[in-house]
C-alpha positions in Angstrom: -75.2 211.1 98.7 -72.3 213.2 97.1 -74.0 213.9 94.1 -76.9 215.4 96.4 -74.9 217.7 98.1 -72.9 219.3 95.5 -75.7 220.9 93.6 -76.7 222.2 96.8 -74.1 223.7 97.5 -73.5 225.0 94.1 -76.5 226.6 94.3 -76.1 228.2 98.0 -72.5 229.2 96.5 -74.6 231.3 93.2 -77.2 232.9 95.4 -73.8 234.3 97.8 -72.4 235.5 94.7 -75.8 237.9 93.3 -75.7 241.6 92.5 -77.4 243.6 94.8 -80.9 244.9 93.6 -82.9 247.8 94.2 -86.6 248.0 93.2 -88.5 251.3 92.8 -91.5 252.2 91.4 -93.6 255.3 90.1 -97.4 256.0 90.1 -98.8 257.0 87.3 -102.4 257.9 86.1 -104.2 259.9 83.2 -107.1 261.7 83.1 -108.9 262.2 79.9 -112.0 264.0 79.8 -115.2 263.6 77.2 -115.1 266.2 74.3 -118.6 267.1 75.6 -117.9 268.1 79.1 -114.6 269.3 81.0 -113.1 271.5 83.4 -109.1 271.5 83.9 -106.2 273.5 85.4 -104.4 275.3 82.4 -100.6 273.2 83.1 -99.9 272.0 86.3 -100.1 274.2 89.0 -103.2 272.4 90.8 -101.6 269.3 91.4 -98.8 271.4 93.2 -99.3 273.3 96.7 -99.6 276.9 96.2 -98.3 278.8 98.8 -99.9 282.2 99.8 -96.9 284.3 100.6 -96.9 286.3 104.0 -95.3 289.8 104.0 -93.9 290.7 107.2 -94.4 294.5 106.0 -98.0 294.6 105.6 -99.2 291.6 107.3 -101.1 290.3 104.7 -101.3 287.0 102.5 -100.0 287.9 98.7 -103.2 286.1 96.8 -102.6 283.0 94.3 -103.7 284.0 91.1 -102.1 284.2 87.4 -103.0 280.8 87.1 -105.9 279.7 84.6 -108.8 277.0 84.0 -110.0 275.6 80.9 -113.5 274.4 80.7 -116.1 273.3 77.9 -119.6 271.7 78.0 -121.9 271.1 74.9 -124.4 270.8 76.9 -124.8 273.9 78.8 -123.8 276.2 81.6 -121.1 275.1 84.1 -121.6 275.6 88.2 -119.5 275.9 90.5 -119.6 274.9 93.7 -117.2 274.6 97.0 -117.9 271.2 98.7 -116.8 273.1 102.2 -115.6 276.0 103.7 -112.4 277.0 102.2 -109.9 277.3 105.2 -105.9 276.8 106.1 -105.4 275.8 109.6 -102.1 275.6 112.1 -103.4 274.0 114.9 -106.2 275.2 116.7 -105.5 278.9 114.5 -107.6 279.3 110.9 -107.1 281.8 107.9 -110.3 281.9 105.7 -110.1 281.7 102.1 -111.8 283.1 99.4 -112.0 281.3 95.9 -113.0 282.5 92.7 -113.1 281.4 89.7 -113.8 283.1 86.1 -114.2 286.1 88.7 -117.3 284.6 90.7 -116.9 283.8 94.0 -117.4 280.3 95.4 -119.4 279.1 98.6 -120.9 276.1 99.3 -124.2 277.0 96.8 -123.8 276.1 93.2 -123.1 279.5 91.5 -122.9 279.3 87.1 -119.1 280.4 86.4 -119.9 280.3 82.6 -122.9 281.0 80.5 -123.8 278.6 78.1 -123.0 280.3 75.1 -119.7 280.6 76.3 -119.1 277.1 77.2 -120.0 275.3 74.1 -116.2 276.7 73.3 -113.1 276.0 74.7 -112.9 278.9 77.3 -110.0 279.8 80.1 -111.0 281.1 83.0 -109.0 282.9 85.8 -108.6 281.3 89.3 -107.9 282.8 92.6 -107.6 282.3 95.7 -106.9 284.8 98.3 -107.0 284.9 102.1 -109.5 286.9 104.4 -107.6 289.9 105.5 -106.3 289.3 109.5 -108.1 290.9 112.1 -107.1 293.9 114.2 -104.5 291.8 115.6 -103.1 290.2 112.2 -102.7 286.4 112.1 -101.2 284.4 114.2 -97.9 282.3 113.7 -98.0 279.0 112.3 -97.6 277.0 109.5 -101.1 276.8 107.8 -102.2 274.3 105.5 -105.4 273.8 103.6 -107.4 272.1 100.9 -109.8 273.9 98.6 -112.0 270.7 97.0 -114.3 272.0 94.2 -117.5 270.2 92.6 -118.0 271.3 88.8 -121.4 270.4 86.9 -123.4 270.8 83.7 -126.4 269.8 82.8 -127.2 266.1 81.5 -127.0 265.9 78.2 -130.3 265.0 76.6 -130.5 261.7 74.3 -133.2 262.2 71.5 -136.0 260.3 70.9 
């Protein structure tokens, strides 16, 4: 019976003696599209919010813009489409948006954004969005959030015979 409690106890003793450990862990993900058929954010600015700066002076919402897209498609002309109203909300208050991109407005309709001549190269494309200017009585306080959530498509290519 000796012999049976001294390893035990050895091995209570070593797990009394253990450094302390801390686990952690990171996501991470890659998204690479076909040569045939793309549309991306030029960096990194769309997987970041975006604020839409408020001056107290004029009482307006400073646009985002600067920021670019890249796009391509051998197979034709890309769309564009929003998949639903573009809004920021703060409670039961709204601020409508207005998104463009390559300088054509977005709604809900697919609208072509690039001609198909022009996508069969690499081509970058300006994007905006900016906020419907405040009524008579401006807009009211909050802290608004939103999500603009786009749908881009070109035609399928066609397989020969």
């Amino acid at each position: 019976m000796k012999y049976l409690v001294i390893p035990f106890a050895m091995l209570a003793a070593g797990s009394a003696f253990a450094n302390q450990t801390v686990s952690k862990s990171v996501d991470v993900f890659a998204n690479i599209p076909t040569a045939e058929f793309y549309v991306e954010q030029d960096g990194t600015w769309m997987t970041q919010p975006q604020e839409l700066v408020y001056n107290a002076v004029t009482g307006a919402l400073r646009p985002f813009d600067g920021q670019r897209m890249v796009a391509r498609s051998t197979a034709g002309a890309i769309q564009a489409r929003l998949d639903s109203a573009p809004i920021m909300t703060s409670g039961s208050d709204s601020i409508g948006l207005t998104v463009s991109v390559n300088n054509v407005t977005l709604s809900t309709v697919n609208a072509e954004i690039l001609s198909e001549d022009d996508a069969k190269n690499r081509t970058f494309m300006p994007f905006k969005i900016e906020a419907v200017a405040a009524g008579t009585n401006g807009y009211a306080a909050g802290n608004y959030q939103g999500t603009v959530n786009m749908t881009f498509e070109t035609p399928v290519p066609t397989v020969g015979p």
